[in-house]
N, C-alpha and C positions, 0 to 999 in steps of 0.2 A: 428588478424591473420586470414587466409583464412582459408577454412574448409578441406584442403589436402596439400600434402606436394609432391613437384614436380609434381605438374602436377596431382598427384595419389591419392583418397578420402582416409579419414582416413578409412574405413573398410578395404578399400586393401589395405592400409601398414597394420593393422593391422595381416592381413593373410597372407600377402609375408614376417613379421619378426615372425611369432608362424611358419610357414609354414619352416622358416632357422634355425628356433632354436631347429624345433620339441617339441614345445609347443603349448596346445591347445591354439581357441582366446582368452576365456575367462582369460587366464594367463598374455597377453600383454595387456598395456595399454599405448594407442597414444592421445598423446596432442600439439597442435598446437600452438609454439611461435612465435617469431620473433625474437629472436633467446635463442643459450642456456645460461641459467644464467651461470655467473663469478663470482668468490673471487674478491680480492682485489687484486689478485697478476695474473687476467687472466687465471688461471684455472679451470676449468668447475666443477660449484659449484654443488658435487651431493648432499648436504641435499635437496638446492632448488629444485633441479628436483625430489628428491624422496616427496618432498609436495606437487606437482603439486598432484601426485595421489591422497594423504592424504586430497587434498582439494577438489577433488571429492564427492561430496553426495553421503551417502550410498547405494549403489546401481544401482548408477547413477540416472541423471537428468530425462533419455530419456527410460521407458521400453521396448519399442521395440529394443534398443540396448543392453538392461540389458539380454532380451532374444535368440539376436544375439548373443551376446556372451558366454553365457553358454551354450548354445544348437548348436554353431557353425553353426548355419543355418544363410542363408542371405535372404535378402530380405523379413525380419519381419513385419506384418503391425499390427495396433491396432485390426486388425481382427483375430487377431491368438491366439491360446490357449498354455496352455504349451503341452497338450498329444497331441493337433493338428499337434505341431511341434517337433512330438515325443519323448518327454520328458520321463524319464523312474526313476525310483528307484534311481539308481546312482546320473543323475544331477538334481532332487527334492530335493535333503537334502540340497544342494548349493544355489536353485532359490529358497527355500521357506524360507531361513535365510536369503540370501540378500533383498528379495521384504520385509519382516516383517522389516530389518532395514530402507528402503524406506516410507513403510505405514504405519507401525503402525501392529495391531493384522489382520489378513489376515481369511478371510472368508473357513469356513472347504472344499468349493469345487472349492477354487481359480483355481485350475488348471485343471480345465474343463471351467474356465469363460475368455472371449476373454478378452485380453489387454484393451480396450480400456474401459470395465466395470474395472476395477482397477485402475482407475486413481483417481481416489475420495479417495485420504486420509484418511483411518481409524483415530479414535482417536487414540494419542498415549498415554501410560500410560508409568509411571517409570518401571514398572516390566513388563518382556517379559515371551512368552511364546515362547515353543519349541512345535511342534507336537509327536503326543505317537508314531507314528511308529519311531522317530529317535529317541526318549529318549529311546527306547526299544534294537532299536539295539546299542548303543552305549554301555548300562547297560549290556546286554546280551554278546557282546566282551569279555568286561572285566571279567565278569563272569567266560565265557569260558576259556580264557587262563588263569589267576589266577586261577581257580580252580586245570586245568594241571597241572602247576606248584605248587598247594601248597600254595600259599601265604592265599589263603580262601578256603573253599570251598562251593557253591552254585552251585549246577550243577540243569540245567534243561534250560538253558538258548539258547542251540543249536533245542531246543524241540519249544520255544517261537522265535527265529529269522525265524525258517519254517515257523510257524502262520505266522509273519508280512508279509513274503516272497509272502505268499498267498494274503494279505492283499493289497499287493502293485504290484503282477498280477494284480490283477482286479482292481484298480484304475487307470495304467496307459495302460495297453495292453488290456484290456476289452472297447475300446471305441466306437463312433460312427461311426470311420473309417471304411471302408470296409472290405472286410475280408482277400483280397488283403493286403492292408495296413495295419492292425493288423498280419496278418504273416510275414510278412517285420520285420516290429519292434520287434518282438518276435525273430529271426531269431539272427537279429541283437545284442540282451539284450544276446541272449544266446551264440553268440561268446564271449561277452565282460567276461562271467566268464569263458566259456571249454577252450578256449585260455591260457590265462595267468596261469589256473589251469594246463593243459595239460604243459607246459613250465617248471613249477615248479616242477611238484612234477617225469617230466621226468630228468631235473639235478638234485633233490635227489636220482631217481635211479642210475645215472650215477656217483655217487661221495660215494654213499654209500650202504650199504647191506641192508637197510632198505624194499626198494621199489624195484618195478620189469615192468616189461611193462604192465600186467594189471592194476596196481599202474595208471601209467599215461596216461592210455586211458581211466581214470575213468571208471572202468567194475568190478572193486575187487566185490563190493554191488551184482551187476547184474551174478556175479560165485557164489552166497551163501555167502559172505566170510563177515565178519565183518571190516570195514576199518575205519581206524582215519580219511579219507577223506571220512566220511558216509553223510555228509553234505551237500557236495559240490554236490556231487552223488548225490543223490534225487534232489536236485532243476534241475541239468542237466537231469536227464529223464525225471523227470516232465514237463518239459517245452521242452521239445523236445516232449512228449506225445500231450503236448496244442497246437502246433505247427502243428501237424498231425490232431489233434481236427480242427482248425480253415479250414481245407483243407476240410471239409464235410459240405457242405451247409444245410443240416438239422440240424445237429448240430449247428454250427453259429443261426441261427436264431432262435432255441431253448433258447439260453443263453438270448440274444438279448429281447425277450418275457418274460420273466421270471428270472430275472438271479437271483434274492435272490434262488426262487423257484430251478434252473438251480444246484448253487454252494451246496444247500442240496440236490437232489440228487445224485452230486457226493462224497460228505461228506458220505452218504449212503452206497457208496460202497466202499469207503476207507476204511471206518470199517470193511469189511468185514475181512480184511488183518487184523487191529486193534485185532480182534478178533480171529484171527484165523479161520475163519469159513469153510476156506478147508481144514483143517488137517493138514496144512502144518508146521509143527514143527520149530522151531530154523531158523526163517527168520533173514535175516540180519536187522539192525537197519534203515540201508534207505528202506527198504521195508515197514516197520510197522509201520513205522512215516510218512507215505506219509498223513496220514489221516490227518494231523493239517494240511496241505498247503489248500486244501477246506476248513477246516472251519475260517482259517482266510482271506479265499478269501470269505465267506458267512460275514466274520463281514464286510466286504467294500460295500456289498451290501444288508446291513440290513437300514430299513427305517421305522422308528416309533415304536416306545416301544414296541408294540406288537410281532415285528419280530426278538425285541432285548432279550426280555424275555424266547423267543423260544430260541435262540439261547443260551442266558445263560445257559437255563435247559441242552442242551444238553454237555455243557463246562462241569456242576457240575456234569452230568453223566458218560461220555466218559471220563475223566483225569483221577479220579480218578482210581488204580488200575492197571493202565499202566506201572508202572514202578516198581511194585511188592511191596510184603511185606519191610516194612522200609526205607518210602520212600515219608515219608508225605511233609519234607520241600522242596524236588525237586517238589512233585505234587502239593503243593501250589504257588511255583514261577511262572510253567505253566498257574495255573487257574488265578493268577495275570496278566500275561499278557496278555492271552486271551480277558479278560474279561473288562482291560484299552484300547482296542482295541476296543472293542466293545460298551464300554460306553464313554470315556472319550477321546474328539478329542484332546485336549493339556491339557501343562502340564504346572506350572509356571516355569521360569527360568530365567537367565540373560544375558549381551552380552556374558561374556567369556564364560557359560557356551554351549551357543548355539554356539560358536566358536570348542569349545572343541567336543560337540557332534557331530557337524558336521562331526569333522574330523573322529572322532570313528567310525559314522553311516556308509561315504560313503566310508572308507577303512574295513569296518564290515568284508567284504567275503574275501579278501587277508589278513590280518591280522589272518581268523583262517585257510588261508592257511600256511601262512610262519611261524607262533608259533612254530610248530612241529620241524622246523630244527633251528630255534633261541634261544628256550629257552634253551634246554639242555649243551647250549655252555655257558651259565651263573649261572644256579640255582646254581652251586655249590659254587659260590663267592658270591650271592646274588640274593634270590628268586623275590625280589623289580625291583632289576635290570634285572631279564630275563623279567617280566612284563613289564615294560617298552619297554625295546630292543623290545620284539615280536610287540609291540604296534607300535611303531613308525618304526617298518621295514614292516610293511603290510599295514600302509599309503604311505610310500617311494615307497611301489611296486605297490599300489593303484595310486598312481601317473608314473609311469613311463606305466603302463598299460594305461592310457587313453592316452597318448603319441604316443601310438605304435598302439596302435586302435582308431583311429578316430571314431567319432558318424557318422551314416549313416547320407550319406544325407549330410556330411560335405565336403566342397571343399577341403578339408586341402590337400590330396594326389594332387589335382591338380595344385596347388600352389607351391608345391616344384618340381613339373616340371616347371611353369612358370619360380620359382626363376633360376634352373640349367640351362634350354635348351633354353628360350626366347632370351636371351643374350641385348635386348634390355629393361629388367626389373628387377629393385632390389634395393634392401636397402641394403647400409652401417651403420655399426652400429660402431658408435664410442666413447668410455671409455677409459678416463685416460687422 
């Protein structure tokens, strides 16, 4: 068969049918027959066409298209990197479990290395590994909402997703792009949480007595107030703080020069808050916890034992203490994950399990959005079952949110204009 279908290359059906269906690309997938497999009786045999995928190599053949389509950017060449082609937190849990089912064990700075260095197939071994920032946030999820609910308790977990949070600023928005282009994408990462968060937690106000309109203009934190969305808060100032950072050209090229150097000293002054050092009594919880987001933005830019050891001492100094009298096994969870961040780039694991985390890591932030109004509509029939529920309804809304918010830079909105107004372009899609 030809390499398009009407006339049209497979990329763009591929985005005039995610483009009708309001699904990103990476969700469709287009394969070229000659025509569609039949039964025996003439109807359109879909086990055979659901193999067509299944016979797909993991990952696909071709990574330039592996990275078109998770990053919905076109025109990928072997020249491109994933942060080049502004890769972020989100679609890294996705590109670095698909590329390991492709190559094998994936090098710890894959996604700063252009495509066409990745072609050379790693060994593959029987046992996979997962990297620590997605084994952390998935561990950390569950943490959180079972702890809420009851079914365990391990709390410290929302303390260890800020580290990673930090950890995974500076891997993917700390790069060599301009500063232009790092406030872009910054810009961008920080709709994809104020959005969907702003949406949510304004129809809990509107349905219930719970929340109010500072509720959902995320501002509870920033009145003094202590909020169950203390979470979401701090990462959204923060990053709208960095966002202002990146606008001062001393700044920028201060980091740029120095950025281990750069991320301790604003670790420096996050402590100050840690500590209290202005007098300032009864700070809210996203105020006092800003300090872990620099220091696991200083573990992604620690380089040689020596800068790792600095940074341990200061882990074993700074945790401890934070969370008050009796309170060792929450401070131990922290220093745990700090510290697998800091030393340990992966971890062992397996496909399902790297399936599983995946989904936990990249619906992490909507899942301990939506917990709050899901669990409580269960615990009482079954603490097991509101776990669950919250679990797989903050992937559901993880997914419907990358639906509704395109990646920058992605044609999608322009495509479903082709598809409505062109009148001279479009796929029919036909089932049953």
């Amino acid at each position: 068969a030809g390499g398009g279908v009407g006339g049209l290359s497979v990329r763009r059906v591929r985005r005039l049918v995610a483009a009708e269906c309001g699904l990103p690309g990476r969700a469709v997938s287009v394969h070229v027959v000659p025509e569609i497999p039949r039964t025996a009786t003439g109807k359109p045999d879909h086990r055979a066409v659901l193999g067509l995928a299944r016979a797909e190599p993991p990952g696909g053949a071709d990574l330039c298209r592996l990275y078109a389509r998770i990053l919905d950017r076109p025109g990928v060449t072997e020249d491109d990197s994933f942060v080049g082609l502004g890769g972020d937190s989100l679609s890294y849990v996705e590109m670095s479990l698909k590329l390991e089912e492709a190559l094998g064990a994936l090098p710890a700075d894959w996604h700063t290395m252009r495509i066409r260095d990745l072609r050379r197939p790693a060994r593959r071994g029987g046992l996979r590994t997962v990297e620590t920032g997605i084994a952390l946030r998935a561990a950390a999820i569950v943490a959180i909402v079972g702890s809420h609910i009851g079914v365990f308790t391990v709390r410290g977990g929302a303390h260890v997703l800020l580290a990673v949070a930090g950890f995974n600023f500076a891997r993917f928005h700390l790069t060599s792009a301009g500063a232009g282009r790092r406030r872009a994408n910054l810009l961008a990462a920080l709709g994809r949480i104020a959005v969907p968060s702003v949406l949510w937690i304004g129809l809990a106000a509107l349905v219930t007595a719970d929340y109010h309109l500072v509720d959902a203009l995320l501002l509870k934190s920033a009145t003094g107030h202590d909020s169950n969305y203390w979470f979401i808060e701090v990462i959204v100032y923060i990053l709208a703080a960095m966002a202002a950072w990146l606008s001062v050209p001393a700044l920028d090229r201060a980091e740029r020069r120095a950025p281990f150097g750069f991320a301790l000293g604003l670790l420096g002054a996050a402590l100050l808050l840690r500590y209290d050092a202005g007098g300032l009594a009864d700070l809210p919880d996203a105020i006092t916890a800003c300090w872990l987001f620099p220091l696991g933005w200083a573990a992604a830019r620690t380089s040689g034992a020596p800068q790792r050891l600095l940074l341990t001492a200061a882990v074993l100094v700074t945790v401890p203490g934070y969370f008050g009298p009796g309170a060792a096994a929450r401070t131990a969870v922290v220093i745990a994950g700090v510290l697998l961040l800091i030393w340990v780039p992966k971890l062992p694991s397996t496909a399902w399990l790297n399936r599983l985390a995946g989904l936990l890591a990249a619906g992490s932030l909507y899942i301990y959005l939506v917990h709050w109004q899901i669990y409580p509509l269960l615990e009482g029939r079954s603490e097991w079952l509101a776990l669950l529920a919250s679990l797989a309804g903050g992937v559901a809304y993880a997914a419907v949110a990358a639906r509704a918010l395109p990646r920058r830079g992605s044609a999608r909105s322009g495509w479903v204009r082709t598809v409505r107004r062109g009148g001279k372009e479009g796929v029919t899609l036909t089932y049953g």
